[in-house]
KOLSENU-681761 format. One record per residue (C-alpha): residue number from 1; y, x, z. Coordinates in Angstrom, 1 decimal, always signed. Example, Ala and Ser with C-alpha at 12.3 -4.5 7.8 and 13.67 -1.06 7.14 Angstrom:
2
+-----+--------+--------+--------+
| pos |      Y |      X |      Z |
+-----+--------+--------+--------+
|   1 |   -4.5 |  +12.3 |   +7.8 |
|   2 |   -1.1 |  +13.7 |   +7.1 |
+-----+--------+--------+--------+
END
This chain:
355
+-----+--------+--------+--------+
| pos |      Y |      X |      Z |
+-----+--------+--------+--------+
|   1 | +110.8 |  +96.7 | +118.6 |
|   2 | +111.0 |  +92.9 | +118.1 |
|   3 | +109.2 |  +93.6 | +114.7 |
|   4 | +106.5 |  +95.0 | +117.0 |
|   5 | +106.5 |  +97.4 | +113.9 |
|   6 | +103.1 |  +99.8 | +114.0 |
|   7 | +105.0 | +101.9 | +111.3 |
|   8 | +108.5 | +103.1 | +110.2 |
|   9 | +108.5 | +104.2 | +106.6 |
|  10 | +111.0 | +106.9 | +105.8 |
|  11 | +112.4 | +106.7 | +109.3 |
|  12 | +114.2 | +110.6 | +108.4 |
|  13 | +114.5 | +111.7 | +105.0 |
|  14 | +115.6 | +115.7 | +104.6 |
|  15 | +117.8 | +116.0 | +101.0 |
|  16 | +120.6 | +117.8 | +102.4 |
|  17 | +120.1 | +121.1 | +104.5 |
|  18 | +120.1 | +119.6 | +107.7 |
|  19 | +121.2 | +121.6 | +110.9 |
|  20 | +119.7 | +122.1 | +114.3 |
|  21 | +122.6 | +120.5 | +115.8 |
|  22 | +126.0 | +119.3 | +114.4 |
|  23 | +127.8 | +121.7 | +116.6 |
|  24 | +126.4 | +124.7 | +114.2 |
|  25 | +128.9 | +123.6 | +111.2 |
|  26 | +132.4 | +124.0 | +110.5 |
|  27 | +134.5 | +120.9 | +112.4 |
|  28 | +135.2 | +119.3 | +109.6 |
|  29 | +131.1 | +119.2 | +108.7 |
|  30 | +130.2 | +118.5 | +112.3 |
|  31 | +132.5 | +115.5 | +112.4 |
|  32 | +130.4 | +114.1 | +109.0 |
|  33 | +127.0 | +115.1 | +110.7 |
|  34 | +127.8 | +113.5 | +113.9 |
|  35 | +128.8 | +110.2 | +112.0 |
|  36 | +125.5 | +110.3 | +110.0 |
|  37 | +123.5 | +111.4 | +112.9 |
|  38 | +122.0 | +114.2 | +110.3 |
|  39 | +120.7 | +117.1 | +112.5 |
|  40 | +117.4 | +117.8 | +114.3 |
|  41 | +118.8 | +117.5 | +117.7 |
|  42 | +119.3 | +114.0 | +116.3 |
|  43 | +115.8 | +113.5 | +115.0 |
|  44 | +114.6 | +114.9 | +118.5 |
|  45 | +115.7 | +112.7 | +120.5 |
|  46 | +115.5 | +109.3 | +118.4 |
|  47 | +112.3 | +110.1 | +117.7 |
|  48 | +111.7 | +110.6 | +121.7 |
|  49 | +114.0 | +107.3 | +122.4 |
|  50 | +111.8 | +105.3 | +120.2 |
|  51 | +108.2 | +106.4 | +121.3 |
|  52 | +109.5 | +106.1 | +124.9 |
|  53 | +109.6 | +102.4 | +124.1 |
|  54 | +106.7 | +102.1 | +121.3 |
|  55 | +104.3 | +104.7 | +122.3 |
|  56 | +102.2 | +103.8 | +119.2 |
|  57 | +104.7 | +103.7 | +116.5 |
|  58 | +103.8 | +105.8 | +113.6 |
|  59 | +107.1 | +107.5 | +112.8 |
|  60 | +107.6 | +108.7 | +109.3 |
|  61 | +109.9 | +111.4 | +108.2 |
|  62 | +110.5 | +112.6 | +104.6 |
|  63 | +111.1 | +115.0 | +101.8 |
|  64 | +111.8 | +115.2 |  +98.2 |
|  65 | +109.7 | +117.9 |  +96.0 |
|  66 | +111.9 | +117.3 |  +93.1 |
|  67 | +115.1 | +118.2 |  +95.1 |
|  68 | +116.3 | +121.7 |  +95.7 |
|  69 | +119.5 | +122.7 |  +96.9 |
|  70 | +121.5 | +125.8 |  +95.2 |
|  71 | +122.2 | +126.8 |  +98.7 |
|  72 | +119.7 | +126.0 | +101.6 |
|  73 | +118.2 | +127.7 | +104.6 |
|  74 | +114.8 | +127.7 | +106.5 |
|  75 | +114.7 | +126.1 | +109.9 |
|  76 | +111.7 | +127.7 | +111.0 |
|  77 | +112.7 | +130.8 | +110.6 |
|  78 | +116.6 | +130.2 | +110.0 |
|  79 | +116.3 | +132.4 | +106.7 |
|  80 | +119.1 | +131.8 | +104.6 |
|  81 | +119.2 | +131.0 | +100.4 |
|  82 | +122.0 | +132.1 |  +97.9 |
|  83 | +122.4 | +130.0 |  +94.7 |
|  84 | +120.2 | +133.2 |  +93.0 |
|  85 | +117.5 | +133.0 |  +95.6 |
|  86 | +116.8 | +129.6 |  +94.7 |
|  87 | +117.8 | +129.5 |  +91.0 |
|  88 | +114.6 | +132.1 |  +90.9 |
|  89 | +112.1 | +129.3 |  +92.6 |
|  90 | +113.7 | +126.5 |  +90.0 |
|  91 | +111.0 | +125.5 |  +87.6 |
|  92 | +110.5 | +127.7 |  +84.5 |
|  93 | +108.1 | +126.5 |  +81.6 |
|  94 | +108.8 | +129.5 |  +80.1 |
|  95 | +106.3 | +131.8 |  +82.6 |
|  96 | +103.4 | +130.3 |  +81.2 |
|  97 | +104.1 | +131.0 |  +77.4 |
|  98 | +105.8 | +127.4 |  +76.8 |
|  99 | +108.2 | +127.5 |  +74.7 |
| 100 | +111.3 | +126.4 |  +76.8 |
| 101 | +113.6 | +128.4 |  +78.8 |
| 102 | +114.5 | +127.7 |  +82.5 |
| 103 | +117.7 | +126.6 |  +81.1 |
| 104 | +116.2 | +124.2 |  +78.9 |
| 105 | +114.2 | +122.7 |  +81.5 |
| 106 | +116.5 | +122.1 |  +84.0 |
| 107 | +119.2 | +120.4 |  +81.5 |
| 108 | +117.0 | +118.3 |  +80.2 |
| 109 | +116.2 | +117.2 |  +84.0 |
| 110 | +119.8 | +117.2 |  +84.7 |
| 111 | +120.2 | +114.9 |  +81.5 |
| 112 | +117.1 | +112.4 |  +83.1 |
| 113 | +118.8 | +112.1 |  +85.8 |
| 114 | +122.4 | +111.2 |  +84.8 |
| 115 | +124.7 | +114.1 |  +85.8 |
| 116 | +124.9 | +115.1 |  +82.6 |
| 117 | +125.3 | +113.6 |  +78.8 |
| 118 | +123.4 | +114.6 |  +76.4 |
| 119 | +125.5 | +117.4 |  +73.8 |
| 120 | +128.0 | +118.1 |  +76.4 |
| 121 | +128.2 | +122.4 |  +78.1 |
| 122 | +126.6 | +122.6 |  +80.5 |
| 123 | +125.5 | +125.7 |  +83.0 |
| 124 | +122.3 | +124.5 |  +84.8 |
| 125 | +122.5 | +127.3 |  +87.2 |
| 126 | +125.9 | +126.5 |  +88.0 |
| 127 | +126.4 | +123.0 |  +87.9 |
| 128 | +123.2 | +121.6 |  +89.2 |
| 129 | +123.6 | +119.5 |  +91.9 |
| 130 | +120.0 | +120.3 |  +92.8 |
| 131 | +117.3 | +122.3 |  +90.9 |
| 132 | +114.0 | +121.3 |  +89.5 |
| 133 | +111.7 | +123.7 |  +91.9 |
| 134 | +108.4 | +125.0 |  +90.8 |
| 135 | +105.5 | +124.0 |  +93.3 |
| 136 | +104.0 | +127.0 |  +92.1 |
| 137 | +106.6 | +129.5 |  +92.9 |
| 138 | +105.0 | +130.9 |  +96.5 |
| 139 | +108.4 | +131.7 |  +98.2 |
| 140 | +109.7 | +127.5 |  +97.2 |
| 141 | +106.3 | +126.1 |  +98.9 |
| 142 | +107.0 | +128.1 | +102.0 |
| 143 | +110.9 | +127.1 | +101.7 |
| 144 | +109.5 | +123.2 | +101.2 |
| 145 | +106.6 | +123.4 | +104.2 |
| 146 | +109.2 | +124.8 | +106.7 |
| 147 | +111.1 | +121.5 | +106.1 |
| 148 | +107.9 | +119.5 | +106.4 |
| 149 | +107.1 | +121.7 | +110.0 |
| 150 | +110.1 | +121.1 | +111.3 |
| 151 | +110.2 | +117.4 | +111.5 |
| 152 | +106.7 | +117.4 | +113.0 |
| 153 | +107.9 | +120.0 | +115.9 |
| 154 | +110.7 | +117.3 | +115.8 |
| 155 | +107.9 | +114.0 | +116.7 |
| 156 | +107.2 | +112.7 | +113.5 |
| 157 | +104.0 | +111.2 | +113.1 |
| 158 | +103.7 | +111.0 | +108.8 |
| 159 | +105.5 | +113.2 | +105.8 |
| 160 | +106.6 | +110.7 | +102.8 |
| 161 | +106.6 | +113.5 | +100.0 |
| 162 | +108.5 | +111.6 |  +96.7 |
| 163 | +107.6 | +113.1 |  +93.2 |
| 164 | +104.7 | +115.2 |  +94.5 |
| 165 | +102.6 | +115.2 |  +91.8 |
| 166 | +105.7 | +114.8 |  +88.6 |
| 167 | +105.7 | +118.6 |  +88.2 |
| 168 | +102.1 | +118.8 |  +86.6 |
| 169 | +102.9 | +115.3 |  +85.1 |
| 170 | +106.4 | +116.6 |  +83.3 |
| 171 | +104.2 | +119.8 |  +82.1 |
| 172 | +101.4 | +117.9 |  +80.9 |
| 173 | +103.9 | +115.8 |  +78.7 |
| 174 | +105.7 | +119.3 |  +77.1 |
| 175 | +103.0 | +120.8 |  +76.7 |
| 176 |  +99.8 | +118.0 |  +75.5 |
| 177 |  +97.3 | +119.3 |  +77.2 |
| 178 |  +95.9 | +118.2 |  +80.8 |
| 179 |  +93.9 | +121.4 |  +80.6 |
| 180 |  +96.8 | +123.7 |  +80.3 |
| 181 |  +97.1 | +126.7 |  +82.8 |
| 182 | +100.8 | +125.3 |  +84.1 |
| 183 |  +99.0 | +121.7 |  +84.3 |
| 184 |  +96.2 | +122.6 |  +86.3 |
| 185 |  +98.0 | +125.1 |  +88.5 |
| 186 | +100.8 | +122.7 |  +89.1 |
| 187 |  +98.2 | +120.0 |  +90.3 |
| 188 |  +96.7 | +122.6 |  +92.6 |
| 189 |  +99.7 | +123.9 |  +94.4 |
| 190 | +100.8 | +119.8 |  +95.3 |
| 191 |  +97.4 | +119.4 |  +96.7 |
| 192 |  +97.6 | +123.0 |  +98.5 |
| 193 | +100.7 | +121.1 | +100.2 |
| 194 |  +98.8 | +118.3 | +101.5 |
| 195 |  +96.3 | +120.4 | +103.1 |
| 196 |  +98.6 | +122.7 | +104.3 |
| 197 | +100.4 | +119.5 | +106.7 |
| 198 |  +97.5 | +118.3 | +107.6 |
| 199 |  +97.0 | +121.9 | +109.3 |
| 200 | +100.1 | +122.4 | +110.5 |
| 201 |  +99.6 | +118.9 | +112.4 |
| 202 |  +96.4 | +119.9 | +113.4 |
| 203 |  +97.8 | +123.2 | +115.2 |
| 204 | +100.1 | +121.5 | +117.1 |
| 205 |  +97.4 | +119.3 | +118.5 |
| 206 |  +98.0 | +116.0 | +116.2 |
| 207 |  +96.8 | +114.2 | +112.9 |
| 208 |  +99.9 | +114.6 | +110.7 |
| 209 |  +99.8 | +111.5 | +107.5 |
| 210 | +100.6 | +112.8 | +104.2 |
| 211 | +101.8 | +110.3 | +101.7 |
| 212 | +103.4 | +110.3 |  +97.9 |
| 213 | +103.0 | +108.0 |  +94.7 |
| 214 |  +99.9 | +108.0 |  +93.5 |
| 215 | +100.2 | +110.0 |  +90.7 |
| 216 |  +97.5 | +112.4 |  +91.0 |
| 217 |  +95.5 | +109.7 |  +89.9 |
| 218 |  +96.5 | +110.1 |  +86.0 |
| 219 |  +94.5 | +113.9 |  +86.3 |
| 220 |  +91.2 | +114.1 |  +85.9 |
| 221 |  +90.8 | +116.6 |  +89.0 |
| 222 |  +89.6 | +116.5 |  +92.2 |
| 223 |  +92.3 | +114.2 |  +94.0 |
| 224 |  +94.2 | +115.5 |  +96.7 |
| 225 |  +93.4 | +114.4 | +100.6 |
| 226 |  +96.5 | +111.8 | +100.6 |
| 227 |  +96.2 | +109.5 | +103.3 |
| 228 |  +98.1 | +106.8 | +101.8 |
| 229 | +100.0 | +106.5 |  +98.6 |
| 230 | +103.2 | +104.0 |  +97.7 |
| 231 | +103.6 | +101.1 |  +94.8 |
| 232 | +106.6 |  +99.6 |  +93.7 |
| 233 | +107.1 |  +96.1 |  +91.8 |
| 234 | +108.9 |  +96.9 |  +88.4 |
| 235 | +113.0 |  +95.9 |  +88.4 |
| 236 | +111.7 |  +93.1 |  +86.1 |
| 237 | +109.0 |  +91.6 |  +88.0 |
| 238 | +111.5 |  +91.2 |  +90.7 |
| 239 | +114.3 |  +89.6 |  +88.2 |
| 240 | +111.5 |  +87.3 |  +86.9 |
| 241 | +110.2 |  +86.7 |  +90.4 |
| 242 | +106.4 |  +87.1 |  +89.6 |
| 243 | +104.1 |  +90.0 |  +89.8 |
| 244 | +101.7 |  +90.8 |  +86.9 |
| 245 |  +98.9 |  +90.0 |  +87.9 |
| 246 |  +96.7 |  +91.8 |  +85.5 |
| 247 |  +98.3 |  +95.0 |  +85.7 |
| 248 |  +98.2 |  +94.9 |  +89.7 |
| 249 |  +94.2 |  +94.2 |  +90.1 |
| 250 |  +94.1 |  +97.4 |  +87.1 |
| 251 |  +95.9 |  +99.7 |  +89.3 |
| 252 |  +95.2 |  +98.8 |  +92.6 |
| 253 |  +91.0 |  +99.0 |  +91.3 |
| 254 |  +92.4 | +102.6 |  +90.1 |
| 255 |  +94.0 | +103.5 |  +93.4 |
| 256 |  +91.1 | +103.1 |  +95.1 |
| 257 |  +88.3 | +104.5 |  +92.5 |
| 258 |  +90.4 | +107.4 |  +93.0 |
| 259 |  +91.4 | +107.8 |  +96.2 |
| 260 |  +89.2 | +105.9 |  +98.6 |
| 261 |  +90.4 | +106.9 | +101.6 |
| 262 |  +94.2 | +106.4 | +101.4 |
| 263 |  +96.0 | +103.4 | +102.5 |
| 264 |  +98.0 | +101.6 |  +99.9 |
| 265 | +101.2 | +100.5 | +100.5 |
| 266 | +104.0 |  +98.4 |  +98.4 |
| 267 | +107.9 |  +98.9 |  +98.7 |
| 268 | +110.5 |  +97.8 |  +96.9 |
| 269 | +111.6 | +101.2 |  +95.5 |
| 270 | +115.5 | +102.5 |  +95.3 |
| 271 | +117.5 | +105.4 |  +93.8 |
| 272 | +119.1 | +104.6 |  +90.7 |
| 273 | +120.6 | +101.3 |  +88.6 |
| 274 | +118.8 |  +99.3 |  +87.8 |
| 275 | +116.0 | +100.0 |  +90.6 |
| 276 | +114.0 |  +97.4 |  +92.0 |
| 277 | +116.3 |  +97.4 |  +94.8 |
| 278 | +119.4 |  +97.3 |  +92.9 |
| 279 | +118.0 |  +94.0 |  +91.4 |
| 280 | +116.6 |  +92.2 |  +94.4 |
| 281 | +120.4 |  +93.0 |  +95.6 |
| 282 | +122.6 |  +92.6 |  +92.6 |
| 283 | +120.6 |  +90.0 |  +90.8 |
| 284 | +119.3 |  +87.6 |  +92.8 |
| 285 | +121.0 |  +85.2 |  +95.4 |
| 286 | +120.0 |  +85.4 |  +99.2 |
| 287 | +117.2 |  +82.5 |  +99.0 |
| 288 | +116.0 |  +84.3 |  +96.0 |
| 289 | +115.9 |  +87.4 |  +97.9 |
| 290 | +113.7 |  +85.6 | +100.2 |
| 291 | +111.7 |  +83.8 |  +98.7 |
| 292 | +110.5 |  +87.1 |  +96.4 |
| 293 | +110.1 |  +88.7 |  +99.8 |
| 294 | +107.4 |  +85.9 | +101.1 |
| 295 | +106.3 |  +86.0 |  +97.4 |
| 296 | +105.3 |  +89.7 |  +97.2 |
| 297 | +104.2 |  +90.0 | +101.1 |
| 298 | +101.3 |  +87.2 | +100.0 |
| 299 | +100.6 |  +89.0 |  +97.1 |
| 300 |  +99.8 |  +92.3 |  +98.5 |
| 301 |  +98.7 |  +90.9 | +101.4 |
| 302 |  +95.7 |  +89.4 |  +99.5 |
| 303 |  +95.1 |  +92.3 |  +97.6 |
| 304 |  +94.4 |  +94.5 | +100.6 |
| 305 |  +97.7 |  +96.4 | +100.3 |
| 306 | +100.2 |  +96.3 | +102.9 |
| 307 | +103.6 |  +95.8 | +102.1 |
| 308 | +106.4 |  +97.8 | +103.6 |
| 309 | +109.3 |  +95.1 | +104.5 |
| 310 | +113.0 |  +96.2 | +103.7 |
| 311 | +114.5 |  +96.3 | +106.9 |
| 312 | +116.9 |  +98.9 | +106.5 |
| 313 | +117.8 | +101.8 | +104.1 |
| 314 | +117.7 | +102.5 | +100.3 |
| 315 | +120.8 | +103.0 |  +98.2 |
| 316 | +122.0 |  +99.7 |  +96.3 |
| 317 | +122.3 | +102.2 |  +93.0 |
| 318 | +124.5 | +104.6 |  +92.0 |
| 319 | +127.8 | +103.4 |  +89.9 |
| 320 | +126.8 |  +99.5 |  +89.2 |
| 321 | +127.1 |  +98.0 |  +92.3 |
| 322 | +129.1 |  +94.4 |  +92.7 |
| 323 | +127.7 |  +93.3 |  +96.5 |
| 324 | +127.4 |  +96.0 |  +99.4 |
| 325 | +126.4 |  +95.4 | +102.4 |
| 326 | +128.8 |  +94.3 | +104.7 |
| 327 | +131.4 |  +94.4 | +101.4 |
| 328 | +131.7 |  +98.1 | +102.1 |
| 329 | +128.4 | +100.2 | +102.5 |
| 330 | +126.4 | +101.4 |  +99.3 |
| 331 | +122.9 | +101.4 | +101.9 |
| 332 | +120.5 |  +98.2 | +102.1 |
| 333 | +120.4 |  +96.4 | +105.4 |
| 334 | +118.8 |  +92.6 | +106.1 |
| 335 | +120.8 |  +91.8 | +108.4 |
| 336 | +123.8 |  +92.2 | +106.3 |
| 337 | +125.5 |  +88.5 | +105.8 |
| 338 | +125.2 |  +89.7 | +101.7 |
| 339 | +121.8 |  +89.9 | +102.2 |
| 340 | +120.4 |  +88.2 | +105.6 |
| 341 | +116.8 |  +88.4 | +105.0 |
| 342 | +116.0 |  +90.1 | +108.5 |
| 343 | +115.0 |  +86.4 | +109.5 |
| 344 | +112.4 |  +85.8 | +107.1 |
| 345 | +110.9 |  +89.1 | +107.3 |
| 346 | +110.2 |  +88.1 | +111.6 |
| 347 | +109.0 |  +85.1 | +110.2 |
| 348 | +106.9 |  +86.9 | +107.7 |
| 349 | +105.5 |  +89.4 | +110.2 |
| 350 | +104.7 |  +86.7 | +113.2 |
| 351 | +102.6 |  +85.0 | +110.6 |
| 352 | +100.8 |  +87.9 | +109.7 |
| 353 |  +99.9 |  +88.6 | +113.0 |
| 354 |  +99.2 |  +85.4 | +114.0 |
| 355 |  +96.8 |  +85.2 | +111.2 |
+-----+--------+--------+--------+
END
């Protein structure tokens, strides 16, 4: 509120199944949930809380397409899924005559993304922390959309979808050829998801964002009807505190050739070591930190593209992390005393406005 912020970017993010209220799980699981604040009772009313004082805050909730949990439920319709339920949505190559199995597939995610080494046994069904879904698989979009639905009937305002478009992207690489019936159909069923929030909003008597990277760009297809899309300065811009230049005119000029409609918006992205996050934390010293921070925001700024200011939220990184916030907590905060940028990003944003 003393941000006068006009949106809050990833405000809710579903990755876990997420009850209706805390009260539904064992005691032990309610305890954690209560703690976290992680059910839709809780999304209700902050959401409520907050508009009650900003009635024109744009409240964004989110989702992750490349996520799916062995074991997960509907909250629409409170159907329930078994580890073999979803293991038959998880992305196959295999259905469309490529030659790689399920299993195949899914190590070699499971490999990308660290939680498993390369050579070692490994059961993908089995030891998966999530699956690799396929946006094509009917019975997976309807699973993914209910969890899209049911933070709108909760207040949000926007859907951040992350990895949207890497299914078509990851087949496209296998298989060499943009034209290829798993390409092309992948590509279709992200879009279908756009359009099919956009109605859902719509039907309960509101215009509903959609936004993702944007890279639907890289297909030569009719784009989907995003209505913003998300950059990210590279971990080594931020270490070198300078943005290329060259290479942002290129892709900004390409963002909007492509999609001229959608909004684009910077952030300093998170999830791994080694993230952009991870080095603005772990790397640099406060008044680096802040001075990258007015750096960037007058970069984008002249560029037309609005930059999302780290106020809150983002893991640090995963194993490599020397300074936490508050020495204990592996989640980003400014106000932090490891961090304390929260001062220069009010002074950041009273300038913009003034200007």
């Amino acid at each position: 509120k003393e941000l006068r912020t006009d949106f809050i970017y990833q405000g809710w993010m579903r990755q876990e199944p997420c009850p209706e209220k805390c009260s539904d799980l064992p005691k032990e699981d309610a305890e954690k949930c209560e703690l976290k604040g992680y059910s839709y009772e809780h999304l209700r009313s902050a959401v409520a809380a907050i508009k009650k004082e900003m009635p024109d805050v744009i409240f964004g909730g989110g989702l992750l397409a490349e996520f799916l949990n062995p074991e997960c439920w509907n909250p629409i319709t409170g159907e329930k899924y078994s580890k073999d339920d979803t293991w038959n949505m998880a992305l196959d190559p295999s259905k469309w005559g490529i030659q790689m199995t399920k299993e195949e597939f899914q190590t070699e995610w499971a490999i990308s993304r660290g939680w498993v080494k390369r050579g070692e046994p490994y059961n993908p069904k089995e030891q998966m922390p999530y699956y690799y879904p396929d946006i094509t698989n009917r019975e997976f979009r309807e699973l993914f959309l209910s969890w899209a639905k049911k933070q709108i009937d909760c207040g949000v305002d926007a859907i951040w979808i992350d990895m949207l478009f890497v299914q078509p992207k990851l087949l496209k690489r296998i298989t060499k050829d943009e034209n290829h019936p798993a390409v092309k159909e992948s590509f279709e069923a992200a879009s279908s998801i756009v359009d099919e929030i956009h109605s859902y909003g719509w039907s309960k008597g509101k215009y509903v964002y959609v936004i993702s990277w944007p890279t639907s760009i890289n297909f030569a297809y009719p784009q989907p009807d995003l209505d913003a899309v998300v950059v990210s300065p590279s971990p080594e811009e931020i270490s070198e505190m300078r943005l290329n230049e060259q290479k942002w005119d290129e892709r900004i000029k390409q963002i909007r050739e492509n999609l001229p409609n959608a909004t684009i918006f910077a952030r300093i992205d998170y999830g791994s070591d080694n993230s952009p996050l991870w080095v603005l934390t772990q790397e640099l010293n406060k008044e680096e930190q802040r001075d990258f921070l007015r750096y960037a925001s007058k970069f984008y700024e002249e560029r037309g593209v609005k930059f999302i200011y780290p106020v809150h939220g983002g893991n640090l990184g995963v194993k490599n992390i020397k300074i936490r916030s508050y020495g204990r907590f592996n989640w980003y905060d400014s106000f932090a005393p490891e961090f304390d940028v929260y001062g220069t990003i009010k002074q950041l944003i009273s300038k913009m406005r003034k200007g």
